[in-house]
N, C-alpha and C positions, 0 to 999 in steps of 0.2 A: 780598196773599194770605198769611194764615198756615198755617204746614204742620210738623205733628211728622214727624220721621224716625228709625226707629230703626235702627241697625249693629249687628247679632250674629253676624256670617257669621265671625268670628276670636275669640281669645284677648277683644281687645279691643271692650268691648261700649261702645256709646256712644248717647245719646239727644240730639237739639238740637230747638230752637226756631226757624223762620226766619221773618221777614215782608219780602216786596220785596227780596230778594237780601239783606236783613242779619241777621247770628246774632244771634238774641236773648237765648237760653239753652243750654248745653248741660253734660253731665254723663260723663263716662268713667270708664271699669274696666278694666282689664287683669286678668282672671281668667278660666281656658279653664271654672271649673265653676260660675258664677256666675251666668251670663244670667237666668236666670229669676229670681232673686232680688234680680239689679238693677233689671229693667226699670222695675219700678210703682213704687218709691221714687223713683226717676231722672227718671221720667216727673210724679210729684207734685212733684219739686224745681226742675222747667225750668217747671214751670207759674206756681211759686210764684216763681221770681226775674222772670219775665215779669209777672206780676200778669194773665195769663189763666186761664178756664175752657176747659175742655176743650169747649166749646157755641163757642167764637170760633174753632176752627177751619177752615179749608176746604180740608185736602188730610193726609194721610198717607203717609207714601214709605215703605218698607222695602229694606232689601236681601236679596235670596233666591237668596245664593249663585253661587258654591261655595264651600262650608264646612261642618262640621262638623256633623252630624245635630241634636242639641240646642241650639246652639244659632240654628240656622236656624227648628227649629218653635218656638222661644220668640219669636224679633222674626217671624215671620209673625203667631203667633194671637193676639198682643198688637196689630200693627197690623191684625188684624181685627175685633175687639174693640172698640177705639177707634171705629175710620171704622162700625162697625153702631150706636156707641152714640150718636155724634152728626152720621150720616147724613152721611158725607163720602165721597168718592174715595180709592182708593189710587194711588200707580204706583208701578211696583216699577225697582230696577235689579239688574246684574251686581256680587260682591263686587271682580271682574278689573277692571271700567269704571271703578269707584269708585275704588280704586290709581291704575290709568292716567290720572285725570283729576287727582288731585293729581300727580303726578309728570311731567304732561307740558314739557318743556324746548322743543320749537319744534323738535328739529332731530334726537333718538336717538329711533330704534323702542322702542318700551316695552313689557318683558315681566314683567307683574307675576304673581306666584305666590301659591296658598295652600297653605299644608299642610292636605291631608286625610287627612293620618296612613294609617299601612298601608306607610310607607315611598312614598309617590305625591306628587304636586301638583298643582294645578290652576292651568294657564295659559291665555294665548292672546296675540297678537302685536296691538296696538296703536300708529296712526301718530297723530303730532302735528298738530292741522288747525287753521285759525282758530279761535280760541275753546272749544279742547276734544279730545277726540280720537275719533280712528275708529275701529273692529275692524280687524284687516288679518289676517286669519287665523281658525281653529275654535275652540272651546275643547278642550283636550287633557287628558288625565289620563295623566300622563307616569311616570315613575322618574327620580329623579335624572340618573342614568347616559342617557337617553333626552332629558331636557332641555338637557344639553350635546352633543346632536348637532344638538337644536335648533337651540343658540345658534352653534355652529359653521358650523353650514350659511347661517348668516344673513349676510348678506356687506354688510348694515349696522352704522352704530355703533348699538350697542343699550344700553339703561337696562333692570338689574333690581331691581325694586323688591316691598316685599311681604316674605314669608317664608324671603326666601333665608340665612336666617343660622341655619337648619335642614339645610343643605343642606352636603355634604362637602367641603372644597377642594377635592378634586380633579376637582369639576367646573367648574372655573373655570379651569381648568390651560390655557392655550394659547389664551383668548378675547382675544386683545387689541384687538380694537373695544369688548367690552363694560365695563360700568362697575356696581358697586352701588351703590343709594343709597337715596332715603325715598320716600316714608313705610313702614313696618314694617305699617301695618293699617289697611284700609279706615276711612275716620269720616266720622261721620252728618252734619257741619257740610258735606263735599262730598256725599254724598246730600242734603240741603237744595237742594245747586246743580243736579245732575240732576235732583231734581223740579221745581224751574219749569221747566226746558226741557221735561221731558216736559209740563208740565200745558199749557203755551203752547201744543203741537200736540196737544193732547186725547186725548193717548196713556195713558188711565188702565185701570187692571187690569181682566181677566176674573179669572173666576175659575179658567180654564189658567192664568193667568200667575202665581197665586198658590203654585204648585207650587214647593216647594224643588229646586234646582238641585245634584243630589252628584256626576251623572259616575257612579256607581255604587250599588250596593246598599248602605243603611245598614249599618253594622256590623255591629249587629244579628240583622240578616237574614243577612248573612253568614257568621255566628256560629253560628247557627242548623242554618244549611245544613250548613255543617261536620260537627255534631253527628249530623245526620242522614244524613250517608254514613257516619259513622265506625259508625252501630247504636246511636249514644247516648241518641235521640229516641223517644219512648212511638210505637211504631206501626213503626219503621225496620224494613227487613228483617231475617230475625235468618240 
């Protein structure tokens, strides 16, 4: 089975290649305002070190979040794009799964983060299982100060992994089960890995599950609203 996967859910945007569990090509960036400008290049360069067409295809994975508004709709409508152009499946994962699945050790609860700016992040509690790892918890859209009561209440040794090097010492203060570690940012060579597992139990996208993942109202929108309590918005009460 060959399958592109692309990772935009962070800073770190990444495109790979896989066939039969092995990486054929893949491509990264680290830049939080570039997604969209990397993908199609990125995506022409993994085609082109593979010596495939985009027609040898049979699967596309994406990951949709949680992350950052932009660039979540640039790796969705790009992997919609592709799988409409040469009639293939998508399946989609968690930016949190993707963390959790590189960074599983066999033995610490794994609490991988992202920043979703606003001063927030987006977690959830993950156990290490045969082969991979389970959810063991919700996904949360926490405050710092909120996620060290988290990790406090957790009376495992726990692994954070993910975007904690955004996050203020002093919520680290008094965690001595926990530990930090890697990887820094979901990548598309472990999205590669989650997509055969999904395609092997036929778990491929609707189009609800094509829905970007924020835990809350884009910025945006956000932004917006503000404006329009404040009386700033053509129509607000005056």
């Amino acid at each position: 089975m060959r399958i592109l996967a692309i990772e935009t859910a962070t800073r770190a945007s990444s495109v790979a290649l896989g066939e039969d569990g092995a990486l054929v090509a893949m491509s990264v960036l680290v830049d939080g305002r570039a997604h969209v400008e990397f993908l199609v290049p990125a995506i022409d360069f993994c085609f082109e070190r593979a010596g495939w067409d985009p027609d040898d295809l049979d699967l596309v994975a994406v990951d949709v979040g949680p992350g950052p508004y932009t660039g979540l709709r640039a790796g969705i409508a790009t992997a919609e794009a592709v799988a409409a152009a040469v009639g293939v499946p998508i399946v989609t994962a968690s930016s949190l799964t993707v963390l959790a699945l590189r960074a599983a050790t066999g033995r610490r609860r794994i609490w991988p983060i992202i920043d979703v700016r606003r001063g927030q992040i987006a977690t959830a509690a993950f156990r290490p299982v045969p082969g991979g790892v389970m959810p063991d918890g919700p996904r949360e859209l926490v405050s710092p100060e909120e996620f060290h009561a988290l990790l406090d209440a957790d009376r495992n040794d726990t692994l954070i992994v993910g975007d904690w090097q955004m996050l203020p010492d002093a919520v680290f203060r008094g965690l001595h089960r926990a530990r930090k570690g890697r990887p820094r940012y979901p990548s598309a060579d472990v999205l590669l890995e989650i997509a055969e597992m999904r395609a092997a139990q036929d778990e491929f996208a609707g189009i609800e599950d094509l829905q970007p993942i924020y835990l809350r109202e884009p910025d945006a929108k956000i932004n917006w609203s503000e404006f329009r309590e404040e009386g700033l918005w053509p129509g607000a009460a005056s």
